[in-house]
N, C-alpha and C positions, 0 to 999 in steps of 0.2 A: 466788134467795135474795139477800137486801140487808145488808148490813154498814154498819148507822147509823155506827158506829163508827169507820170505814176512813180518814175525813179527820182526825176527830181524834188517831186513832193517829200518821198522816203527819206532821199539825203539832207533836204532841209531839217527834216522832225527827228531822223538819228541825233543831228547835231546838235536840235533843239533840246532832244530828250536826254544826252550828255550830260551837258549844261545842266540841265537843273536837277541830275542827281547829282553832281558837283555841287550847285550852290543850296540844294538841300542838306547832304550830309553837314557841308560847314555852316551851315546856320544853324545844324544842333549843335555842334559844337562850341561857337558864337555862345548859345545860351548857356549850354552848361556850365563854361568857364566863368562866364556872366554873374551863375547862380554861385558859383564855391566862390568867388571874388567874392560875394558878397557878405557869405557865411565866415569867411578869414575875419572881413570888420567886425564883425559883431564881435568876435574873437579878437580882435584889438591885433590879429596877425599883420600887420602894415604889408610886410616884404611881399608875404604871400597872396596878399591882393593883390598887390602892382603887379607883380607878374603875371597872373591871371589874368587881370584888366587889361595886360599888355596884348598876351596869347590873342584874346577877344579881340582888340582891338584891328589887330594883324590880319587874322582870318577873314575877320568882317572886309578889310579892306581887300583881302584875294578874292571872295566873294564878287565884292563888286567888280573887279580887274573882268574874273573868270566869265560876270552876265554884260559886260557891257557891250557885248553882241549880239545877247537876246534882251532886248526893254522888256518885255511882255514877261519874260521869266523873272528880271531881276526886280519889277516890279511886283511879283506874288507877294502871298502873303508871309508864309516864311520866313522870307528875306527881310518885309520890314517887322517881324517881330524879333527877328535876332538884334537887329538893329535898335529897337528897341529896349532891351536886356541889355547890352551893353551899354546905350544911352544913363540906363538904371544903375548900372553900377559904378561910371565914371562920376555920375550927380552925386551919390551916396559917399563915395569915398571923400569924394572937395567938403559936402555936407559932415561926416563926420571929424574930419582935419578943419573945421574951417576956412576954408582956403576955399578958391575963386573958382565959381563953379562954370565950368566947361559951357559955351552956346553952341548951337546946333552944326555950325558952319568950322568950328573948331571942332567936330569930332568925324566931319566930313560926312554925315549923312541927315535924310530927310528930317523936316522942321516935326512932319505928324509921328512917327514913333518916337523921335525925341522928346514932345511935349507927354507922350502915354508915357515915357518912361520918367518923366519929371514927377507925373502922376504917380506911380507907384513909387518913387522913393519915399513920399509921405510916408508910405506903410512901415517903411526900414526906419524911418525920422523918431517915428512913434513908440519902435522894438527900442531904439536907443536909448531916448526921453525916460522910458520905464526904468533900463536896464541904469541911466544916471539918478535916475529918482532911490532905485534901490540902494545903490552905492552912496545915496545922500546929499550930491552934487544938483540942491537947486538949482545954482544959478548956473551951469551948462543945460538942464536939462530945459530951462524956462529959454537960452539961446536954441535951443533944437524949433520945441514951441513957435516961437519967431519965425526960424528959419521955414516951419510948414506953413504957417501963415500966410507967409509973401509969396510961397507957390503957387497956394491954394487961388491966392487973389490974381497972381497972371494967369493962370487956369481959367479960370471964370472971364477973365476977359476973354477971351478964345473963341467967341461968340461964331460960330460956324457950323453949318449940318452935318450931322454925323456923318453922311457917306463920303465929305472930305478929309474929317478927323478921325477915322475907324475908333470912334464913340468913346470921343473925348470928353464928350458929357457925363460919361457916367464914372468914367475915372475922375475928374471932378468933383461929381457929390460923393463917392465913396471916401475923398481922401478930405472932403470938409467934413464928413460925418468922424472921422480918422482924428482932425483937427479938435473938434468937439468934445468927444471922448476922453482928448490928450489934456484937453487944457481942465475936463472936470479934475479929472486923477492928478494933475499938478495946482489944482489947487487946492482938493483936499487935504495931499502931501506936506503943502505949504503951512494949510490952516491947524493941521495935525501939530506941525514942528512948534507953533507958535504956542498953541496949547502946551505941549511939553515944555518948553522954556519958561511959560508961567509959572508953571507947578511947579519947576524947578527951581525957581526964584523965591516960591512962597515955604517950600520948606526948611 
């Protein structure tokens, strides 16, 4: 029996299987850059975000250049978690500058890792909040607060089945539970300070 078919099938799946060690290897990359981008702000390093964020940025976009002849690859999972990381760390940085935070269509990719990654910058919201609580900066750290707030509540509207949000629900309740937490410890913080100002008054 002969399988006309058997080379051509081969040459489809070589080219397939290219590909996607192409847009694997850069979607680790994607992340990694992703994750020290993120490690710089917390370090208050600006320069060395941005260009991180940038690298990400970049790659993420060859990425997608390199699958947009395979859908089926460049729609793995992979691809949207890097997509995702960097989503993460573009919110985080406007998040902690203040500044106008990036929509989905402005970073050029899908709505669903972009809202997972809206979701975990809560968690970076939260490192921050502390790290201004420490320093003493209520009232930046009660804007942080705010700022997870309003996430938390477009998150919850996102009212949709997990299998089209790869489980957007639970990133959700982890980052209201995040909220929760944030806001006991700032208001302890708070109730703490007031205390100290009395007694410091009375003596």
């Amino acid at each position: 029996m002969e399988f006309d078919f058997a080379d051509d099938a081969r040459s489809i799946l070589d080219e397939r299987f290219v590909a996607r060690e192409k847009g694997f290897s850069g979607s680790r990359q994607v992340i990694r850059a992703s994750a020290n981008a993120i490690r710089a702000l917390h370090r208050n390093e600006w320069e060395d975000a941005g260009r991180l964020i940038e690298q990400a940025g970049t790659l993420l976009d060859e990425i997608t250049q390199t699958l947009s002849g395979h859908p089926d690859v460049l729609h793995a999972g992979f691809v949207s978690d890097a997509a995702k990381e960097y989503a993460e760390a573009r919110i985080t940085e406007a998040l902690f500058k203040q500044e106008h935070v990036p929509g989905f269509s402005e970073l050029g990719i899908d709505p669903v890792p972009y809202l997972n990654g809206l979701g975990e910058a809560v968690g970076e919201m939260r490192r921050r909040m502390l790290d201004l609580l420490r320093d003493g900066d209520v009232a930046s750290a009660e804007t942080a607060l705010e700022s997870m707030d309003e996430i938390v509540d477009l998150l919850a509207s996102m009212d949709y089945p997990d299998g089209m949000t790869a489980g957007l629900r639970r990133t959700t309740d982890v980052s209201r539970s995040l909220v929760e937490r944030s806001r006991s410890d700032l208001t302890a913080t708070v109730v703490q300070e007031r205390l100290r100002q009395d007694l410091a008054r009375r003596i």
